[in-house]
C-alpha positions as CSV (number, residue, x, y, z in Angstrom):
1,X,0.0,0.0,0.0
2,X,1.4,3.4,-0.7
3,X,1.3,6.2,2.1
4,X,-0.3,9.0,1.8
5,X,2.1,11.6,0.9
6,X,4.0,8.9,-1.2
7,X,0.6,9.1,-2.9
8,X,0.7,12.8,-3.3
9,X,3.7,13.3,-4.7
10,X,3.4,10.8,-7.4
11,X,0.5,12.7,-8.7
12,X,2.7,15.7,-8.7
13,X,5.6,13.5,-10.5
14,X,2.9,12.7,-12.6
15,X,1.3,16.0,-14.0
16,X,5.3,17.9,-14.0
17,X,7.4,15.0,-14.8
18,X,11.1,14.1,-13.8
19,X,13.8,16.9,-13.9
20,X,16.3,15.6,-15.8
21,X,19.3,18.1,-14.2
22,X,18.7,15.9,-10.7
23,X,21.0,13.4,-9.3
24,X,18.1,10.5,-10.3
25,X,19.4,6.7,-9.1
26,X,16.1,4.4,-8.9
27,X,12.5,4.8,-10.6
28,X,9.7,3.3,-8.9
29,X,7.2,2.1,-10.7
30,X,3.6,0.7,-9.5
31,X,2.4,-2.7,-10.5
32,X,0.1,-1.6,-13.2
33,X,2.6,0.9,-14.4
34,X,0.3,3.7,-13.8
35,X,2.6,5.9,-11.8
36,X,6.4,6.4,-11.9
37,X,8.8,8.5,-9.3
38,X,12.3,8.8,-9.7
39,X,15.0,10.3,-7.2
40,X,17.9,9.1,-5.4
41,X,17.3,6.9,-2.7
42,X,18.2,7.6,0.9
43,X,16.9,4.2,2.8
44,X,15.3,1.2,2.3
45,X,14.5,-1.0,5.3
46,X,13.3,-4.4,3.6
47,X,10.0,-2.9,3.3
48,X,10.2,1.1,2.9
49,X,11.6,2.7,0.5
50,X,12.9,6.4,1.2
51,X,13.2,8.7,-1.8
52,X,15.0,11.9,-2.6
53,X,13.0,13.6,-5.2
54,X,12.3,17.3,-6.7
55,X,9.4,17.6,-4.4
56,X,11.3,16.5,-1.3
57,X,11.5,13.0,1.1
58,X,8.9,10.4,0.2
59,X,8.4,6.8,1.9
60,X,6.9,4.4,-0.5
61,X,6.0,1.3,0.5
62,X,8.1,-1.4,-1.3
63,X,5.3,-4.1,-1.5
64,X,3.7,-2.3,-4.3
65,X,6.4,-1.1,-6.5
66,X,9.1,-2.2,-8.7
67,X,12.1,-0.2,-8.1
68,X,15.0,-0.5,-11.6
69,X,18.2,2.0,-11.8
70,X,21.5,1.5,-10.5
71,X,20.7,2.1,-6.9
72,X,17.9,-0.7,-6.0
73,X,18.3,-2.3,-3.2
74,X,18.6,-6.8,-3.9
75,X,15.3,-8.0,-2.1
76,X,16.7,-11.2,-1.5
77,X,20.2,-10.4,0.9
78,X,18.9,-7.4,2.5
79,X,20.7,-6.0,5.1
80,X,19.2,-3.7,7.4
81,X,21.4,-0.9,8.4
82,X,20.8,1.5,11.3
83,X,23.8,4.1,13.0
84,X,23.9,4.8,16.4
85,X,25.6,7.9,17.8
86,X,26.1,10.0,20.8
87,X,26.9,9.6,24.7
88,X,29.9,7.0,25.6
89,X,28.0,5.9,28.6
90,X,25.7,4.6,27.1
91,X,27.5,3.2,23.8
92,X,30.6,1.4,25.4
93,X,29.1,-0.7,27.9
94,X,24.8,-0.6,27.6
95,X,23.9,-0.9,24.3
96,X,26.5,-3.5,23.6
97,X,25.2,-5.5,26.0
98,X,21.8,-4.9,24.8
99,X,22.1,-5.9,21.2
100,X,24.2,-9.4,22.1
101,X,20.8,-10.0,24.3
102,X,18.9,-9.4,21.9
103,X,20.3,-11.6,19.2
104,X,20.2,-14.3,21.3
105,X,16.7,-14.0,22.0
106,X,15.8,-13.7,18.5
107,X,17.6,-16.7,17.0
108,X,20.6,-14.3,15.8
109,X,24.4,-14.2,16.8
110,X,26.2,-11.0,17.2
111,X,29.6,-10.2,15.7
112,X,31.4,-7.1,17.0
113,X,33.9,-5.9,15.2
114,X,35.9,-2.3,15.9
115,X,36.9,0.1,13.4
116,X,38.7,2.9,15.7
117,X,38.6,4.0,19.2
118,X,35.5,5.3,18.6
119,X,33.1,3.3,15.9
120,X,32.4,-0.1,16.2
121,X,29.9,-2.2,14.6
122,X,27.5,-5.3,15.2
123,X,26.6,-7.8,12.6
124,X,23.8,-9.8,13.2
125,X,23.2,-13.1,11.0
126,X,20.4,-16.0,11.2
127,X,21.7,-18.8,14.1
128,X,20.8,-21.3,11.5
129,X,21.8,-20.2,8.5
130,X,24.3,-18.0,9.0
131,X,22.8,-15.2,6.5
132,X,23.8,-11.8,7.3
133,X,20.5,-9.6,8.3
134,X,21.4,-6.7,10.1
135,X,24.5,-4.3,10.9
136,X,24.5,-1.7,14.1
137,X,27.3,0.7,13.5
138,X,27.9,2.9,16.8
139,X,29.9,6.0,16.9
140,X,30.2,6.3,20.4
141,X,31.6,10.2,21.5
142,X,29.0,12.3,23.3
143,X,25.2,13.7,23.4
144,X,26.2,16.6,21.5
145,X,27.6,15.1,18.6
146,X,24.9,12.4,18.3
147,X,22.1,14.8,17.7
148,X,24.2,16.5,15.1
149,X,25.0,13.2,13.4
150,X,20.9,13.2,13.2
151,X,20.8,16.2,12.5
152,X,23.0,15.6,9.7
153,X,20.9,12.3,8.5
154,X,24.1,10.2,9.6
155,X,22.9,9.0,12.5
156,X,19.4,7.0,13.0
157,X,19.1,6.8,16.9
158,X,21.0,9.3,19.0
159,X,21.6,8.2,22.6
160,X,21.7,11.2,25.0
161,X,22.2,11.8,28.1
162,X,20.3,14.9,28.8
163,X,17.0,15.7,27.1
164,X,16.5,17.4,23.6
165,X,17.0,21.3,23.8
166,X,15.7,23.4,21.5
167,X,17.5,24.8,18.9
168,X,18.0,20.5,18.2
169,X,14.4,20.8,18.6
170,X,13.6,23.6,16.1
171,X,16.2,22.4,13.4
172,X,14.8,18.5,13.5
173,X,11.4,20.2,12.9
174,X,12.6,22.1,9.8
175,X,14.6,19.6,8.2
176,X,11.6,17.0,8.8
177,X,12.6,14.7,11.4
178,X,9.5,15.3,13.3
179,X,9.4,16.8,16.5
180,X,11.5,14.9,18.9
181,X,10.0,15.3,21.8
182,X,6.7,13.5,20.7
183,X,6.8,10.8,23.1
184,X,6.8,8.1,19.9
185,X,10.2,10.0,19.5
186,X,12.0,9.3,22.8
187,X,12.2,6.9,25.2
188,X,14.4,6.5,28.9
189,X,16.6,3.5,28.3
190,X,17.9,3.6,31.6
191,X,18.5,5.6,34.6
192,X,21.6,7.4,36.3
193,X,22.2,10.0,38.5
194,X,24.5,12.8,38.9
195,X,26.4,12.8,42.5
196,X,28.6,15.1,44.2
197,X,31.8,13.4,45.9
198,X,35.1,13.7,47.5
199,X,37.7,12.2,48.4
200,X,37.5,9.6,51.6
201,X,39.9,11.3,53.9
202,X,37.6,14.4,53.3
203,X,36.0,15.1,56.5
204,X,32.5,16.7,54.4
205,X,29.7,14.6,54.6
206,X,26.7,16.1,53.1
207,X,25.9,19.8,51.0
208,X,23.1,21.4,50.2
209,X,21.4,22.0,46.4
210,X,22.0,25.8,46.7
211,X,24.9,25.3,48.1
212,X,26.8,22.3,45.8
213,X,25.3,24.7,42.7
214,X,27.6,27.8,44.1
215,X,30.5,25.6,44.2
216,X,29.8,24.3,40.8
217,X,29.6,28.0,40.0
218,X,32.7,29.3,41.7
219,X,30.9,31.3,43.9
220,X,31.9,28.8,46.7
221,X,35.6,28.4,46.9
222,X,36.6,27.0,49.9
223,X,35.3,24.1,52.1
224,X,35.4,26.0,55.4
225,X,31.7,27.1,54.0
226,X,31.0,23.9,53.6
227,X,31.7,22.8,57.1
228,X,34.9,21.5,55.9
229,X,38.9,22.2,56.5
230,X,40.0,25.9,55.4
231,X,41.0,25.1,51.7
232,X,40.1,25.8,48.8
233,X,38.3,24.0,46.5
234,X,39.6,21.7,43.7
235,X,36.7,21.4,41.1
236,X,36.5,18.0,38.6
237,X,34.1,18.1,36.3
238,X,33.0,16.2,32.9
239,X,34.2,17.7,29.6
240,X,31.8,20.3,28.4
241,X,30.5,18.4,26.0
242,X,29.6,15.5,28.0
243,X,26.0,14.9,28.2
244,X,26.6,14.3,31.9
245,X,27.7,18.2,31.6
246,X,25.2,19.7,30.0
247,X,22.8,17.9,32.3
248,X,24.3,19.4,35.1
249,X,23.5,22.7,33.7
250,X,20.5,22.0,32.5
251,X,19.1,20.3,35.7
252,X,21.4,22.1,38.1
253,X,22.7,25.2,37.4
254,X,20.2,27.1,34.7
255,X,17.3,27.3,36.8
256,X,19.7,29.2,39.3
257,X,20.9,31.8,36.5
258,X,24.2,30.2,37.4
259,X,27.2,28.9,35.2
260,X,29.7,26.5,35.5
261,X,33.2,28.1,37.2
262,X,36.0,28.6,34.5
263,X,38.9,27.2,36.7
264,X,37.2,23.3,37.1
265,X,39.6,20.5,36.1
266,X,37.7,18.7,33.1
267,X,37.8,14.8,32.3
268,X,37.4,13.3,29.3
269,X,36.1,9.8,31.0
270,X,33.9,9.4,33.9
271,X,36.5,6.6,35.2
272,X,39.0,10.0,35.5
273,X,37.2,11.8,36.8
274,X,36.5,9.4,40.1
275,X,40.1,8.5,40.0
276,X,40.9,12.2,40.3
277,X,38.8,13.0,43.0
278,X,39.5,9.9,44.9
279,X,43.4,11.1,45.0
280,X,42.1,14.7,45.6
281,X,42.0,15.7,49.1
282,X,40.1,19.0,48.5
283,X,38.5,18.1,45.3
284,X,35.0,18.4,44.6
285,X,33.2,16.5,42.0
286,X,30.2,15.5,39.7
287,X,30.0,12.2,39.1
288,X,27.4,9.7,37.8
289,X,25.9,7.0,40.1
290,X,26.8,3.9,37.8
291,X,30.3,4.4,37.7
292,X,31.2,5.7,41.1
293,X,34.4,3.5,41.9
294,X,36.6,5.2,44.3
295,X,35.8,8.5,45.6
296,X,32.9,9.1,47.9
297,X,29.1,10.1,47.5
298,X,28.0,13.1,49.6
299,X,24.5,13.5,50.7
300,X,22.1,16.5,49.5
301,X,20.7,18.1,52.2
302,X,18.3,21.2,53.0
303,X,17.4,24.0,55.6
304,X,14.1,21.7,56.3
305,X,16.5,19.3,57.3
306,X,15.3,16.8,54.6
307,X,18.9,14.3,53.6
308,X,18.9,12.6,50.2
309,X,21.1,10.1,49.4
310,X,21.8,8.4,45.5
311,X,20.4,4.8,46.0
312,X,19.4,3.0,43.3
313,X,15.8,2.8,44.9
314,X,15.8,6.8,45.4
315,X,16.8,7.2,41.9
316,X,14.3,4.5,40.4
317,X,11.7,6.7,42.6
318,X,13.1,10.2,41.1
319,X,13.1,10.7,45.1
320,X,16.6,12.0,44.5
321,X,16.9,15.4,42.6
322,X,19.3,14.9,40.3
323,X,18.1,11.5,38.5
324,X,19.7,11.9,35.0
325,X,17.2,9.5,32.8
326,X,19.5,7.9,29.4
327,X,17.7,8.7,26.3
328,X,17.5,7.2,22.8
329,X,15.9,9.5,20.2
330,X,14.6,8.7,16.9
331,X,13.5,10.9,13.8
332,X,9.8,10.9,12.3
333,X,11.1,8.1,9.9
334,X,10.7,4.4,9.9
335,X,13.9,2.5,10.8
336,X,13.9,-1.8,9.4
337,X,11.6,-3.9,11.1
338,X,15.6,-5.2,12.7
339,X,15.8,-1.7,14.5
340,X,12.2,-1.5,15.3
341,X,12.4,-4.9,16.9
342,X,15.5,-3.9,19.2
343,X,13.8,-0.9,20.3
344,X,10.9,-3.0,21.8
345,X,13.6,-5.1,23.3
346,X,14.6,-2.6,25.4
347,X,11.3,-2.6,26.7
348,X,11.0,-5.6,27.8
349,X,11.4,-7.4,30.8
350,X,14.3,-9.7,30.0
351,X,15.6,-5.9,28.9
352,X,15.7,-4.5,32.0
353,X,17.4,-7.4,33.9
354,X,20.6,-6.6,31.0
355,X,20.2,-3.4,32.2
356,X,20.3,-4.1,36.1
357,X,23.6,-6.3,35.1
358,X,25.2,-3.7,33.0
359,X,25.2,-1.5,36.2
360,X,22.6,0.8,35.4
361,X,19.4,1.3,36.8
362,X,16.4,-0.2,35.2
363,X,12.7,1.0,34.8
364,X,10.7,-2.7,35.9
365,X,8.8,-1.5,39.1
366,X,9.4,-2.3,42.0
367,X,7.4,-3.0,45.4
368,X,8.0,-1.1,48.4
369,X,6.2,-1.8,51.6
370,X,5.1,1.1,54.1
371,X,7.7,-0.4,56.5
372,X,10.3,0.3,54.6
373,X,9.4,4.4,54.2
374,X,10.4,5.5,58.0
375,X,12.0,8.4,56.8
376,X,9.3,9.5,55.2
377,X,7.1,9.3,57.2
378,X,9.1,10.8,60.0
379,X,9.6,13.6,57.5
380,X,5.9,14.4,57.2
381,X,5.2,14.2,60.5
382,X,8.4,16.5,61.7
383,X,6.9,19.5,59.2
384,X,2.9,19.1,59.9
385,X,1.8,22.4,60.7
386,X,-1.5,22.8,62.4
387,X,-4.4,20.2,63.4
388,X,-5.2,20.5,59.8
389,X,-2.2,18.9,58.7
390,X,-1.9,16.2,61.3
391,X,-5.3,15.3,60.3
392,X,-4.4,15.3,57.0
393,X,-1.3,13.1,57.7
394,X,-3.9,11.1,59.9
395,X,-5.7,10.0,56.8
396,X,-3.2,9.5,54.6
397,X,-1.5,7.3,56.6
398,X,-4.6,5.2,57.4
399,X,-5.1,5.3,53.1
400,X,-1.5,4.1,52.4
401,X,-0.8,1.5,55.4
402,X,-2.5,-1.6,54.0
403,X,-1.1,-0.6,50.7
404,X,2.9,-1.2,48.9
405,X,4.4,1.7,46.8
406,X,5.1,0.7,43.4
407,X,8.7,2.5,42.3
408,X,7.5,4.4,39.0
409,X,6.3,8.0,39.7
410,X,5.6,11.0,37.6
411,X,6.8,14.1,38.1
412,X,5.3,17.6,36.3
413,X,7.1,21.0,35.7
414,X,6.4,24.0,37.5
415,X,2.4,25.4,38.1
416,X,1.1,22.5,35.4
417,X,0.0,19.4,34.7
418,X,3.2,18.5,32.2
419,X,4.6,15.2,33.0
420,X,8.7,15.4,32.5
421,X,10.3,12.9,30.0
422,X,10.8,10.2,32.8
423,X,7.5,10.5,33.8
424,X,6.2,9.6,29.8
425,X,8.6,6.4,30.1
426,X,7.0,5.5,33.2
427,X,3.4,5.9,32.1
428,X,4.1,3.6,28.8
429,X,6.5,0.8,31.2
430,X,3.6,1.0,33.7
431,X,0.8,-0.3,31.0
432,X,3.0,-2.7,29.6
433,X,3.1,-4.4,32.8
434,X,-0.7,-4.4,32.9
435,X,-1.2,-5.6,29.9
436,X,1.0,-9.1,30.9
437,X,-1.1,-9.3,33.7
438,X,1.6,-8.7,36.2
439,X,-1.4,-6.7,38.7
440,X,-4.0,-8.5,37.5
441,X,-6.5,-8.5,40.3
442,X,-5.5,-5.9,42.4
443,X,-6.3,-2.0,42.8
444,X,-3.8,0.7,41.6
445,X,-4.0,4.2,43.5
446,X,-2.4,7.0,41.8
447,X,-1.9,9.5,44.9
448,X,-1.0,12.8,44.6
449,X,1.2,15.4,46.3
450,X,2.5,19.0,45.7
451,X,5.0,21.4,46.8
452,X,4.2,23.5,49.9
453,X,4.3,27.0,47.8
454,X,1.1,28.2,47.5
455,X,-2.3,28.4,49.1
456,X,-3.0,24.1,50.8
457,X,-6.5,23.7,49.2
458,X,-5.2,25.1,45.6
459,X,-2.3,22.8,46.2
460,X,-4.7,19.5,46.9
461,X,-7.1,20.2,43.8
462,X,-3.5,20.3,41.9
463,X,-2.5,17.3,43.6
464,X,-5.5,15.6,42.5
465,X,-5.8,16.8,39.0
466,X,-2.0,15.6,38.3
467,X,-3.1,12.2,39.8
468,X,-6.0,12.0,37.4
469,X,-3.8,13.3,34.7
470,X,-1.1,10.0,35.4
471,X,-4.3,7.8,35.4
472,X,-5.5,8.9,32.1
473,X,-1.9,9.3,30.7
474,X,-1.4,5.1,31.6
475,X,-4.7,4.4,30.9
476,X,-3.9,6.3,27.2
477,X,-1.1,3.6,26.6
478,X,-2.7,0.3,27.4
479,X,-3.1,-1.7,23.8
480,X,-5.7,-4.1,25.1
481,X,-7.5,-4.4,27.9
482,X,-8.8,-7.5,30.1
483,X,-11.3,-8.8,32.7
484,X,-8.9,-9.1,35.6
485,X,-7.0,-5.8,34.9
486,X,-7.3,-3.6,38.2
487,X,-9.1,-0.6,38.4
488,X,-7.0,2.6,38.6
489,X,-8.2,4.9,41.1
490,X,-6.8,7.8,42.5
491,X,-6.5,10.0,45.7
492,X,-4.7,13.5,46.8
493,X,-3.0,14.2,50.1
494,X,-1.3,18.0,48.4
495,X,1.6,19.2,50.9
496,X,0.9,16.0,53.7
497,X,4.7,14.3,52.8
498,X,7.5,16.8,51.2
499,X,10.3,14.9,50.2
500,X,12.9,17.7,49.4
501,X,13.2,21.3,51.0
502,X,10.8,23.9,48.7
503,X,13.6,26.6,49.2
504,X,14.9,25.4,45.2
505,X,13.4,24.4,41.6
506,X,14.4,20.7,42.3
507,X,13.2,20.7,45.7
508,X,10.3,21.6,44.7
509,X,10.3,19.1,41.6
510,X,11.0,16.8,43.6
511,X,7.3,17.4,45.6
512,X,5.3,17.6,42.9
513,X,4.8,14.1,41.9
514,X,2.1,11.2,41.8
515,X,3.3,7.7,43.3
516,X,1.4,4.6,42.2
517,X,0.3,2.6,45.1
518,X,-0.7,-1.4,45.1
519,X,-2.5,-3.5,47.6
């Protein structure tokens, strides 16, 4: 069948004709010979074909064409050929082991074979008869340089450690790559987290947001501010065009008006950059959760007195402010069936447990008993303010006690009912685990909570609105639907347990969010 707009430029081919003065490769032609485009071809994925032609970019599909001139694809030894570019972290170690577990789950074996320090590739060919049907070629550098290898069309999945921003965002619109953050264009592979750390003779402990942003900044320059030993302070921080760097900004520093300080020590690895804080008595550095080794974590903390600590359960949760979710992006065009195959992979159950392995944090959730959430709940009860919020903390308590907390959780920008990118992940994980029937028979609360800026009751009819909003937004991604699937209900408790200070953006991020409880 032809698409649409494949449709609608072959009438135009039709009524103008070819332009001869064009660099023209393949003509296709429809069975009954009634319609004819030529162009040069950009792609064809065993079942797409992707044209060049005077009229721009068209996808024709292959089953109703025949395609003659010297760049046709054969039909019969297709390979499907996808590029992969952008972050290191997630290239050297993750997506290898991804694609090997994938090809043996699919019947396939995996070849790797390196071409430079940089680009390597995968061949994947039939277990039984060794016939060659795929090729992954990664050029693994950093986030930057994968979305302009998109950008570029010489990339066709960018993995990123920090989201989209938007002059990427504007330019893959205009050249026709769609707009990238549709959530069909995205997805969190995995999670990791930034974390501040020293050395392990250094007497510092803990820092606060406001305050571990100054330092980034230089505005901070010794650690007798910190509570530490009169010295100054030795700075480490990724290259700047690490996504890990930019995230930092992004997440970090931007919302502050603040920039990184001039004088930091910069690492090209973030295995050199916990060596060199590790052997760094006064150093100070930004490091990411799956590849701490040596030097120490510090713990954030607040004037409310609230501590958060990098676990891999506080980060799973996006409890801990600076999760820093690991993104794959892919334009508005088809990739092979190969590629689309491998992206549901990383989906899937048997997916995540590669992940876990690799060292990274996965997305399958997670049950957490009330028993377990002390803190918490000594937190909540430690700021209740007034007989109207004990009672409040009364009921909640009495709501949530017979129920388990499931780890997903959705979090939404400032004032709004915006879920961030995690949060999308998390709504589309969250319904494929109902649709397998993993809570069949039980009841799914989605409670929610806000900051504690604002006026309480305008605060609780947020809360509740962003719970409904996470209901509908899993409810929106379920496929099929079944008898024993649980109701999904929901419930607001507004300011009744803060989980950060509110006195910054990502404290307050951090408050605005809608768990998903189980029972």
């Amino acid at each position: 069948m032809w698409l649409l707009r494949a449709a609608v430029f072959a009438a135009l081919f039709a009524i103008a004709g070819p332009d001869p003065a064009d660099a023209q490769d393949v003509t296709l032609r429809a069975q009954d010979g009634a319609v004819e485009i030529t162009g040069t071809l950009l792609g064809f994925d065993g079942e797409f074909y992707r044209v060049d032609t005077r009229y721009g970019e068209i996808t024709v599909d292959g089953g109703g064409v025949t395609c003659t001139g010297p760049g046709c694809p054969s039909l019969t030894d297709f390979v499907a050929e996808m590029t992969v570019s952008g972050s290191a972290t997630i290239g050297r170690v993750l997506m290898p082991a991804l694609i090997e577990s994938f090809a043996l789950l699919t019947g396939l074996t995996a070849t790797r074979s390196a071409l430079d320090d940089t680009q390597f590739y995968y061949d994947l060919a039939s277990r039984q008869s060794g016939q060659r049907v795929g090729r992954f070629t990664f050029l693994v550098t950093n986030t930057d340089e994968g979305f302009a290898d998109l950008l570029a069309d010489e990339a066709d999945i960018v993995m990123a450690l920090r989201e989209i921003r938007r002059s990427e965002q504007d330019r893959a619109i205009e050249i026709g790559l769609g707009d990238l953050l549709d959530p069909n264009r995205n997805r969190v592979l995995a999670l990791d987290a930034l974390i501040p750390v020293v050395a392990e003779s250094n007497p510092v402990t803990s820092i606060s947001l406001a305050d571990l942003a100054r330092a980034i900044a230089g505005e901070i320059t010794n650690w007798s501010d910190l509570g530490g030993p009169d010295a100054a302070i030795s700075l480490h921080l990724r290259d700047e065009s690490s996504g890990l760097y930019e995230h930092l900004q992004d997440k970090l520093l931007t919302p502050l008006g603040l920039t990184p300080a001039t004088e930091a020590n910069h690492h090209a690895s973030n295995e050199a950059l916990d060596a060199a804080v590790s052997a760094d008595p006064f150093g100070l550095g930004i490091a990411n959760f799956a590849e701490i080794a040596r030097a120490r974590p510090l713990a954030l903390t607040g004037p409310c007195g609230f501590v958060s600590t990098g676990t891999r359960r506080s980060i799973k949760t996006e409890d801990y402010p600076l999760v820093a979710p690991m993104f794959l992006y892919v334009p508005a065009r088809r990739l092979p069936k190969l590629g689309r195959d491998f992206l549901a992979y990383t989906r899937s159950a048997p997916a995540q447990i590669v992940i876990r392995r690799a060292g990274f944090i996965d997305q399958a959730p997670e049950e957490i008993g009330i028993a377990m959430q002390g803190d918490r709940l000594a937190n909540a009860i430690a700021v209740a303010d007034g007989t109207a919020a004990l009672a409040g903390l009364k009921r909640m308590v009495a709501t949530l006690s017979p129920l388990r907390r499931l780890t997903p959780s959705f979090r939404f920008e400032a004032g709004g009912i915006r879920m961030d990118a995690q949060s999308r992940s998390n709504a589309r994980q969250l319904a494929q685990a109902l649709e397998t029937g993993q809570y069949d028979g039980r009841r799914l609360v989605f409670v929610g909570f806000s900051d504690g800026q604002g006026d309480p009751l305008e605060n609780m009819a947020i809360a509740q609105r962003r719970a409904e909003v996470a209901r509908d937004a899993v409810a929106a991604e379920l496929q099929s639907a079944h008898r024993a699937m649980p109701a999904l209900e929901t419930e607001a408790f507004g300011e009744a347990m803060p989980m950060a200070c509110d006195d910054s953006v990502l404290g307050r991020h951090v408050n605005r969010r809608v768990e998903i409880w189980v029972d």
